[in-house]
C-alpha positions as CSV (number, residue, x, y, z in Angstrom):
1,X,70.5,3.8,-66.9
2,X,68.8,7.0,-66.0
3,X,71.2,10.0,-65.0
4,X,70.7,12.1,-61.7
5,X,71.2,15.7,-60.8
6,X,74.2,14.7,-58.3
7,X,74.9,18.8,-57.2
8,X,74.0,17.7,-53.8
9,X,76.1,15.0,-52.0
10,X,74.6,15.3,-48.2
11,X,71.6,17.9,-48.1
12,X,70.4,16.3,-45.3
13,X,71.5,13.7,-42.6
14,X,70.9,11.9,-39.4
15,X,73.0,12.2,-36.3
16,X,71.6,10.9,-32.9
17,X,68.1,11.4,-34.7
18,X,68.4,15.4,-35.4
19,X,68.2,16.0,-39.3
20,X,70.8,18.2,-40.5
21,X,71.9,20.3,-43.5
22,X,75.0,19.2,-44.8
23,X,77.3,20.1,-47.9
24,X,77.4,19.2,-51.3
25,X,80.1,18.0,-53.7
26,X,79.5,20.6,-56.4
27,X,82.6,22.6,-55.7
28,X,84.5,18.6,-55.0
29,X,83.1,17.7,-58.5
30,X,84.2,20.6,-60.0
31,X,87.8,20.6,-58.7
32,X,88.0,17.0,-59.8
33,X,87.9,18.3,-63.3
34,X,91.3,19.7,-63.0
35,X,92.5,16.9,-60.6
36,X,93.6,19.6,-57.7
37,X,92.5,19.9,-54.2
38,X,90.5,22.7,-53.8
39,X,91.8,25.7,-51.4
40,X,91.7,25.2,-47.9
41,X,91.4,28.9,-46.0
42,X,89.2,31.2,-43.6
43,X,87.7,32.2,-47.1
44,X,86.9,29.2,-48.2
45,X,85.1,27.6,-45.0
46,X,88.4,26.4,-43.6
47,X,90.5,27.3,-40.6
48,X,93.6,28.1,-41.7
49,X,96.9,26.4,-42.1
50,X,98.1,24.0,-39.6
51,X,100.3,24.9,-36.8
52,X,102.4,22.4,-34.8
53,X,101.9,22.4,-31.1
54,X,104.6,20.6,-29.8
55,X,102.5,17.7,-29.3
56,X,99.9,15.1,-30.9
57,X,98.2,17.2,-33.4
58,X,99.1,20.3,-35.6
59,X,95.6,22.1,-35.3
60,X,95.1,25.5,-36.2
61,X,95.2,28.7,-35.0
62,X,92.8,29.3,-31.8
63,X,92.8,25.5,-31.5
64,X,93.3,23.5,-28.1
65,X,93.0,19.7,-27.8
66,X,93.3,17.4,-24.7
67,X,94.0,13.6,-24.4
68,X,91.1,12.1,-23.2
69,X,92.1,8.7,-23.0
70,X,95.5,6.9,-24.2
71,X,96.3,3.2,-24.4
72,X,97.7,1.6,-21.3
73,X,96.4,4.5,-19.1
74,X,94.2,3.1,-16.1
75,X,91.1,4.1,-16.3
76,X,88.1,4.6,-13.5
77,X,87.5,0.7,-12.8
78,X,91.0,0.1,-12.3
79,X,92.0,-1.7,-15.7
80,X,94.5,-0.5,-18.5
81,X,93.2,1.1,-21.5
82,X,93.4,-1.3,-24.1
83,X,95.2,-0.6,-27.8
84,X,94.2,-0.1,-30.9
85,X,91.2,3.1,-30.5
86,X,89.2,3.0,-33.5
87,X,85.1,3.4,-34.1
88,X,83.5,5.7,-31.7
89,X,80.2,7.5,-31.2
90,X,78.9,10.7,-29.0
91,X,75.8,10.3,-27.0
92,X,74.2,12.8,-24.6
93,X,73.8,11.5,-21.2
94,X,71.1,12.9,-19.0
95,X,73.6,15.0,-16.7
96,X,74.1,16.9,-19.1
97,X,77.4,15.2,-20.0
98,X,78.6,13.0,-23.0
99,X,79.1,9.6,-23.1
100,X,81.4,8.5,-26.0
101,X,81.7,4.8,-26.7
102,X,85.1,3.4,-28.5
103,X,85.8,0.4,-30.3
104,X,89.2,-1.3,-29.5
105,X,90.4,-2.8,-33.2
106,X,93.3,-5.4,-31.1
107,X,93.9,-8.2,-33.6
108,X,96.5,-9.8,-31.3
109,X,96.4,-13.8,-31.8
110,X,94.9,-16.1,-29.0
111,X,97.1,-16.5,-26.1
112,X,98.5,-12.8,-26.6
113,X,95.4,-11.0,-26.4
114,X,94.7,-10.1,-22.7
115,X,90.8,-10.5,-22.1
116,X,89.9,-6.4,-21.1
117,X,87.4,-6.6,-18.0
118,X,85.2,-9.2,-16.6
119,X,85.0,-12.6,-17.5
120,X,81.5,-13.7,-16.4
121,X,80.1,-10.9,-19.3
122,X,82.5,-11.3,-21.8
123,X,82.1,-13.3,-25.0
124,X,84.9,-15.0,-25.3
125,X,87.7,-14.9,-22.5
126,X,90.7,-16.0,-25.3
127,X,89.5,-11.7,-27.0
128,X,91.3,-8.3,-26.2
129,X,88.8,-5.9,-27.9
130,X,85.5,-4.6,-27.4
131,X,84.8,-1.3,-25.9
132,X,85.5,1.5,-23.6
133,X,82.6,3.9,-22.3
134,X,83.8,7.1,-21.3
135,X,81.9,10.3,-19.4
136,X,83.0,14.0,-20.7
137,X,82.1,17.0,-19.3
138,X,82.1,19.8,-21.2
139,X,82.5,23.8,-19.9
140,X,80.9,26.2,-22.3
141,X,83.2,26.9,-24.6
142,X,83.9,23.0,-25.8
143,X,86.8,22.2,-23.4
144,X,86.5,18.3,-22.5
145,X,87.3,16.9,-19.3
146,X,87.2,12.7,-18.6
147,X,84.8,12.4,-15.3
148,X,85.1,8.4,-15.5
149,X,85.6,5.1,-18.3
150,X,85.9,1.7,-18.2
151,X,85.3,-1.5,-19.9
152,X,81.9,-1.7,-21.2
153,X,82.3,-4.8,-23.5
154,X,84.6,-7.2,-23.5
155,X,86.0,-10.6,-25.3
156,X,85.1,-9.4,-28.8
157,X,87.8,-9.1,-31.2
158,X,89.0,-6.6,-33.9
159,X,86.3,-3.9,-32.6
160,X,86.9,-2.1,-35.3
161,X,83.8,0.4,-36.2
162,X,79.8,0.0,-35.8
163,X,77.8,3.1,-35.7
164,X,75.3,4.4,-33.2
165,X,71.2,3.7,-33.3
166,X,68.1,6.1,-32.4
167,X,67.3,4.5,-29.5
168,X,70.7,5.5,-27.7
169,X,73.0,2.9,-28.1
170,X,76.3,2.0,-30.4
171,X,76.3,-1.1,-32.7
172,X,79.9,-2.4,-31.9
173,X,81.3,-4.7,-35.5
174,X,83.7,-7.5,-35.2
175,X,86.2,-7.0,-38.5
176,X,87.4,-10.9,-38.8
177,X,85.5,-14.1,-38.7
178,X,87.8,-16.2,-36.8
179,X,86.6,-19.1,-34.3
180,X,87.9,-22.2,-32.8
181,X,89.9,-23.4,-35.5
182,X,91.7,-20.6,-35.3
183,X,92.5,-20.7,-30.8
184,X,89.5,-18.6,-30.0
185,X,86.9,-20.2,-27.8
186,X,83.7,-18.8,-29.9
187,X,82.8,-18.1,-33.3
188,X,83.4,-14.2,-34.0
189,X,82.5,-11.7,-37.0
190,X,79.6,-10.3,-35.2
191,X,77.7,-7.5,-34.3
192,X,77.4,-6.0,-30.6
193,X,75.1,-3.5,-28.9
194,X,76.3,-1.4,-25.9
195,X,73.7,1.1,-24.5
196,X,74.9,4.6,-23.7
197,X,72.9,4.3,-20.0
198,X,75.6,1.5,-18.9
199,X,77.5,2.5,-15.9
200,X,79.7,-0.7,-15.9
201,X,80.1,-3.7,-18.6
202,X,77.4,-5.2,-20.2
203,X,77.1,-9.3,-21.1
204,X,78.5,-9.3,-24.8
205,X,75.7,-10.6,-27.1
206,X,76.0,-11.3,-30.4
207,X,73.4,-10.3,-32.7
208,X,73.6,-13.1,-35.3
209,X,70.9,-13.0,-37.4
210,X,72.8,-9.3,-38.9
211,X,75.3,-11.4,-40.1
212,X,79.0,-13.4,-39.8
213,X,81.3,-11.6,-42.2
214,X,84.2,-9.4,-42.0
215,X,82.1,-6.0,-40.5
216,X,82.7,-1.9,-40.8
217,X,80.2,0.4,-40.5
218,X,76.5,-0.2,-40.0
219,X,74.0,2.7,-40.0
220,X,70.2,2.9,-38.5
221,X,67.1,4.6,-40.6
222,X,65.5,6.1,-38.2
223,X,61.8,5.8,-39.3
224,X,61.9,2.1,-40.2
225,X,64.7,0.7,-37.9
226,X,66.4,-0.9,-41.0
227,X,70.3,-1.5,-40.4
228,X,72.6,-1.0,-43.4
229,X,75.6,-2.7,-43.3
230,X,79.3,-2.3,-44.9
231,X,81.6,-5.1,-45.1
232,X,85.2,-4.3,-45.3
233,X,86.7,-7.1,-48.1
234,X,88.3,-6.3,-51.1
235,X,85.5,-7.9,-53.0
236,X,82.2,-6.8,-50.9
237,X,78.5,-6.2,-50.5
238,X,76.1,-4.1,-48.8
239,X,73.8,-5.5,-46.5
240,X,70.4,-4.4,-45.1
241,X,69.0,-5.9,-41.7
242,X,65.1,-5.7,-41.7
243,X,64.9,-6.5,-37.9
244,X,61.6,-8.5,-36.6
245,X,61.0,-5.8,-34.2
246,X,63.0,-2.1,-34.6
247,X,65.0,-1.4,-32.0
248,X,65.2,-4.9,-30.4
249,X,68.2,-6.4,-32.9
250,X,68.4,-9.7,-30.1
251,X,64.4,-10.3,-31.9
252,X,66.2,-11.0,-35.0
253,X,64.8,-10.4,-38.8
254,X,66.3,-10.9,-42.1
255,X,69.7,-9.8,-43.7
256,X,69.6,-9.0,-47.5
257,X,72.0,-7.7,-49.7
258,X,71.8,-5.2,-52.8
259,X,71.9,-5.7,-56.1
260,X,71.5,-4.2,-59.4
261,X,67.9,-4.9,-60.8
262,X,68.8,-6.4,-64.7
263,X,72.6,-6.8,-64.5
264,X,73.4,-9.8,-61.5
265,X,76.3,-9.4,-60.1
266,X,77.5,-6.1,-60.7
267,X,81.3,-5.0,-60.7
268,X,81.1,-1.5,-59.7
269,X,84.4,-0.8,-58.5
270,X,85.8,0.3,-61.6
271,X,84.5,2.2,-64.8
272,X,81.8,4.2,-63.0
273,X,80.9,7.5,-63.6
274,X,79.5,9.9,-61.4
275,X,76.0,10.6,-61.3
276,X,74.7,7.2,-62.9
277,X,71.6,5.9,-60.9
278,X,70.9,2.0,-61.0
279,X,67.8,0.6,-59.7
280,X,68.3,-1.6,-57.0
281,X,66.7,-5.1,-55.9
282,X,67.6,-7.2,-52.4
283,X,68.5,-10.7,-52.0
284,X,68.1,-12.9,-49.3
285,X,70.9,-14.2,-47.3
286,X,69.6,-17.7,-46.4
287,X,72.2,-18.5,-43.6
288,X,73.4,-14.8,-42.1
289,X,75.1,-17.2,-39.2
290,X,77.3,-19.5,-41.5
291,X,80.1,-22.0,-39.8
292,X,81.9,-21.9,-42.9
293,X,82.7,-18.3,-42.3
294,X,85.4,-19.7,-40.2
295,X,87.5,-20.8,-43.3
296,X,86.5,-18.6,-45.7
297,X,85.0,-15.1,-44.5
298,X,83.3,-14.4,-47.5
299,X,80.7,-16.9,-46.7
300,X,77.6,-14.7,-46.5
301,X,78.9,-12.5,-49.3
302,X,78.8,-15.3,-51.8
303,X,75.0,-16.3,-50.8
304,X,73.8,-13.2,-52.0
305,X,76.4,-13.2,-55.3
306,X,75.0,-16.5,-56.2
307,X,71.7,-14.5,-56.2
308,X,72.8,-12.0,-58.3
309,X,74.4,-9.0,-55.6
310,X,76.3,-6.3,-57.0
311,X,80.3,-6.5,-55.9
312,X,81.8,-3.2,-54.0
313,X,85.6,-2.8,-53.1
314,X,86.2,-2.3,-49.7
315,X,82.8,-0.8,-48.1
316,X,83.8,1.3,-44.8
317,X,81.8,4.2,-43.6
318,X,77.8,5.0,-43.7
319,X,75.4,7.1,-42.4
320,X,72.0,8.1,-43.4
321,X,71.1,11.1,-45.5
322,X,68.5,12.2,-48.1
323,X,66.0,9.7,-47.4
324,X,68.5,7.1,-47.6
325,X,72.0,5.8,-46.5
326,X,75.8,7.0,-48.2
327,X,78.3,5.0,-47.7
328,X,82.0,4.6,-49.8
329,X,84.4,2.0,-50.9
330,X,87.6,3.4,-49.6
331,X,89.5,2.5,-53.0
332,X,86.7,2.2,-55.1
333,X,87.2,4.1,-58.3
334,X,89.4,4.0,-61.7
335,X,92.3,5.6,-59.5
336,X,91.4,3.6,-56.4
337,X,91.1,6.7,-54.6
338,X,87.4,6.1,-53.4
339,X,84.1,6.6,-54.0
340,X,80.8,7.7,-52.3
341,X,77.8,5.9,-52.6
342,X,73.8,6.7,-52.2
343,X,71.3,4.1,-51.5
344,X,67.8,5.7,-51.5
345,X,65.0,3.2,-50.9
346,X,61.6,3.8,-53.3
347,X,59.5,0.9,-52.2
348,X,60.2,-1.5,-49.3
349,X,62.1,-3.7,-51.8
350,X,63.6,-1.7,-54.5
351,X,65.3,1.5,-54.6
352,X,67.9,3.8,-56.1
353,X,71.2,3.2,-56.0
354,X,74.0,6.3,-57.2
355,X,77.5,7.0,-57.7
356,X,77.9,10.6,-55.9
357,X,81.2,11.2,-56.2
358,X,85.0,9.8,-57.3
359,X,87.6,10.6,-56.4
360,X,90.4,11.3,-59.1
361,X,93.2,10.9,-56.9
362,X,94.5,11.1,-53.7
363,X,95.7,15.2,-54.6
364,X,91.5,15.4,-54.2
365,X,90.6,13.0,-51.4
366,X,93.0,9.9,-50.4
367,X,91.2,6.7,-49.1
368,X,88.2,8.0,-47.2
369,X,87.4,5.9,-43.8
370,X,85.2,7.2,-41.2
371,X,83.2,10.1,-42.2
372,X,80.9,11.9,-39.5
373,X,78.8,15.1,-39.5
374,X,78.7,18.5,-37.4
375,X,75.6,19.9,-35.7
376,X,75.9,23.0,-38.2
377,X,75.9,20.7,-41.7
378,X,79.6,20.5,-42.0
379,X,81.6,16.8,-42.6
380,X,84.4,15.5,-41.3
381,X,86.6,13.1,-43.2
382,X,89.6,10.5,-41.5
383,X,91.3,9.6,-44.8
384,X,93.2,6.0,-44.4
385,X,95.7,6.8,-47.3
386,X,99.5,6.9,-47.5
387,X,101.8,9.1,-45.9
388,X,100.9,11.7,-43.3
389,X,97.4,11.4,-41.8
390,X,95.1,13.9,-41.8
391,X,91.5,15.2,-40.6
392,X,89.8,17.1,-43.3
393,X,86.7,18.9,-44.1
394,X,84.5,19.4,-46.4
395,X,82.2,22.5,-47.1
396,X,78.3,23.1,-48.3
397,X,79.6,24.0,-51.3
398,X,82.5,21.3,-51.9
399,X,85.9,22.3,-50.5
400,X,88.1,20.0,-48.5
401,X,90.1,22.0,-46.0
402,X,92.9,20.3,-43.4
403,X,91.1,20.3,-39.7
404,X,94.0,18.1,-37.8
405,X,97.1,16.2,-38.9
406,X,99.0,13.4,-36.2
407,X,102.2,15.0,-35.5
408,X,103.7,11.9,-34.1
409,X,103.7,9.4,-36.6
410,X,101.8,7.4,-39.6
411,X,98.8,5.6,-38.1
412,X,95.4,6.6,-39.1
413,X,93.2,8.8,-37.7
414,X,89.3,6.9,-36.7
415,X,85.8,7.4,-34.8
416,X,85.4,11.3,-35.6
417,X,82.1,12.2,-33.5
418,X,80.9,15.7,-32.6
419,X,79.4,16.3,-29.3
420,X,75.6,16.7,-29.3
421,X,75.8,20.5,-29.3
422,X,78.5,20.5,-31.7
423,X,81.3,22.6,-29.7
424,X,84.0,19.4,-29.1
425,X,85.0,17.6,-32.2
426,X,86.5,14.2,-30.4
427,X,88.6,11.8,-32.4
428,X,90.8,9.1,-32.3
429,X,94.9,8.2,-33.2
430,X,94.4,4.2,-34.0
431,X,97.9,3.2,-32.5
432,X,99.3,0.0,-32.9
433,X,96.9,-3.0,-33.4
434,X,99.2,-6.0,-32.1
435,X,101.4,-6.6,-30.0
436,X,105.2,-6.0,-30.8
437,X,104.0,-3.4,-33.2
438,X,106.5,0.0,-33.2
439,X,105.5,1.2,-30.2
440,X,102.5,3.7,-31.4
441,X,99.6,4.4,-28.1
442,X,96.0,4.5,-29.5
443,X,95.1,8.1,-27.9
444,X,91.7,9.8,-28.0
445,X,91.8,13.3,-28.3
446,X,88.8,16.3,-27.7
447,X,89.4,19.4,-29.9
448,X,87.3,22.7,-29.1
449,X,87.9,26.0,-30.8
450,X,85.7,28.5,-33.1
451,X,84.3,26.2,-35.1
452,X,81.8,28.6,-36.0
453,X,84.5,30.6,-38.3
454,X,84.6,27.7,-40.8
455,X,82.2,25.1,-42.3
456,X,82.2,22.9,-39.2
């Protein structure tokens, strides 16, 4: 297998169809030889230490943050906020203002979820997720205030990321496969497409020819309208959706997934080593739209295994970059600490797959999740590991530093998006996902400060 130059993890990426300079892992890599984080520090692209606030989040200094939405809060059309914030994208709206679009993750049972908004467009009355669409308005200097949200999808279930597409709308993934064996009224593990224009709730379509299986992250190349796909299962694959027409996913096309050209059914969750390049191959998935997902949500993903498709652990977040798509297995690696992945397409059915980066441990990077990027090149990283939950950065040159930590309890941090011109970083605390859970409120936050001090 032919070896890469891997000094450069995200030269260049995609966000809302602007191509950006990002950083690279050659300072990460380095530090991994030694096993320690790498400083985090004004002089090292950071902004400092942490300071508690007395509320939310410990920021640092010259910091300020506002709640922008919080579970249970009524919003504009008059219904609660629902639990469980998770996914979330940034689109510019033609005011002049921002609209983001969040997933609600609720996994309540049927008969405890409450169906969020109108029952005539939603999928299936017996669901509590789908989304929210708010309006920001943001002053000069980044501060963010809410002008109006409400429900924009509704009856999904387990909303729990997506990503957004060129064309100005968010891909909305359903994280289960559960159907009426299980209470609900329809089958579920879809995908869902919410345009940033709405003003009220869309009818909740899903896209089924992209697939029933147990859904993360998807992420749009611009230029060809392909959809990459992550699916979040301990065993896993990675999907491509070549779609009959780009930017009408309701047209349908053909869902594939990768594998390793000469070795079928490639393990590569352990015994990797960064900077290995495979050459990949894609497999048809026959039947995208299985009913034996129902029982066994891994349905699809044995299709293209029984065709030879490589095996991930755990695929979560994507986005495109360097003429192709990263994406990482959150504990992928010999120390199950993650991994970051980079699919680069050399023909319209072959490619070139690479291990960027592993991480040693969680001293180095613990469990990454959602990853996004800032209009200046710098990356935001919502690590789902143990302990206290953090927002970190990561620099052009490799150095993580500490950008937010929830100072009210453990639950992860998800749906890090920067406003189009990059002043408001906005970002969500998950909060309980069920019912009867401790008590913690899914809470959106806006943060604004100099970002231009640091990396971000």
């Amino acid at each position: 297998m032919p070896s890469i130059d891997r000094r450069h993890f995200l030269r260049s990426a995609v966000v809302g169809g602007g191509i950006l300079t990002v950083p690279s892992l050659a300072g990460l890599l380095s530090a991994c030889t030694n096993g320690a984080r790498p400083p985090a520090g004004p002089d090292h692209g950071g902004y400092g230490l942490l300071t508690d606030t007395g509320r939310e989040l410990a920021l640092p200094a010259d910091f300020t943050f506002a709640v922008i939405g919080a579970e249970g809060a009524l919003r504009s059309d008059g219904s609660a906020t629902p639990k469980a914030h998770d996914g979330m994208c940034a689109l510019p709206l033609a005011n002049g203002h921002v609209r983001l679009i969040r997933n609600h993750e609720d996994r309540d049972d049927p008969g405890v979820a409450a169906l969020q908004g109108d029952p005539g467009l939603a999928y299936d009355t017996a669901g509590g997720g789908g989304t929210t669409s708010l309006e920001v308005r943001l002053a000069p200097d980044g501060a963010a205030e809410l002008v109006r949200d409400f429900q924009s999808l509704g009856g999904t279930i387990v909303n729990c990321a997506g990503g957004p597409t060129p064309w100005g709308t968010w891909l909305s993934c359903e994280e289960t496969t559960g159907g009426t064996t299980q209470g609900w009224s329809r089958r579920h593990g879809y995908v869902f497409e919410v345009p940033a224009v709405a003003e009220r709730q869309v009818a909740a379509v899903p896209l089924t020819a992209m697939g029933r299986f147990v859904h993360e992250a998807v992420a749009v190349e611009p230029a060809s309208g392909i959809v990459y796909e992550t699916e979040d299962r301990g065993t896993a694959g990675f999907y491509r959706f070549l779609p009959d027409r780009p930017s009408d996913l309701q047209a349908g096309g053909r869902l594939q997934m990768l594998a390793v050209a000469g070795e079928p059914n490639l393990n590569l969750a352990r015994g990797q080593r960064a900077g290995t390049a495979y050459n990949a191959t894609w497999v048809d998935i026959d039947d995208p739209d299985p009913a034996a997902a129902e029982s066994n949500d891994l349905a699809v993903f044995e299709q293209g295994q029984a065709k030879g498709g490589a095996v991930f652990p755990r695929l979560e977040g994507c986005f495109t970059g360097d003429g192709g798509v990263y994406f990482h297995a959150t504990n992928g690696g010999d120390a199950s600490a993650g991994q970051v992945w980079h699919y680069r397409p050399t023909t319209s059915a072959t490619g070139v797959l690479v291990l960027v980066f592993e991480s040693p441990g969680p001293d180095v990077l613990d469990g990454p999740d959602n990853i996004t990027v800032s209009p200046r090149g710098g990356i935001v990283i919502c690590e789902d590991g143990g302990g206290e939950q953090y927002v970190r950065g990561l620099t052009r040159d490799g150095m993580l530093f500490d950008v937010a930590r929830n100072a009210m309890n453990d639950r992860e941090f998800a749906g890090a998006c920067f406003s189009p011109n990059g002043r408001t970083l906005f970002v969500n605390i998950q909060g309980d996902t069920r019912a009867g859970g401790p008590g913690h409120r899914g809470m959106t936050f806006a943060i604004w400060g100099p970002w231009e001090r640091g990396a971000l």
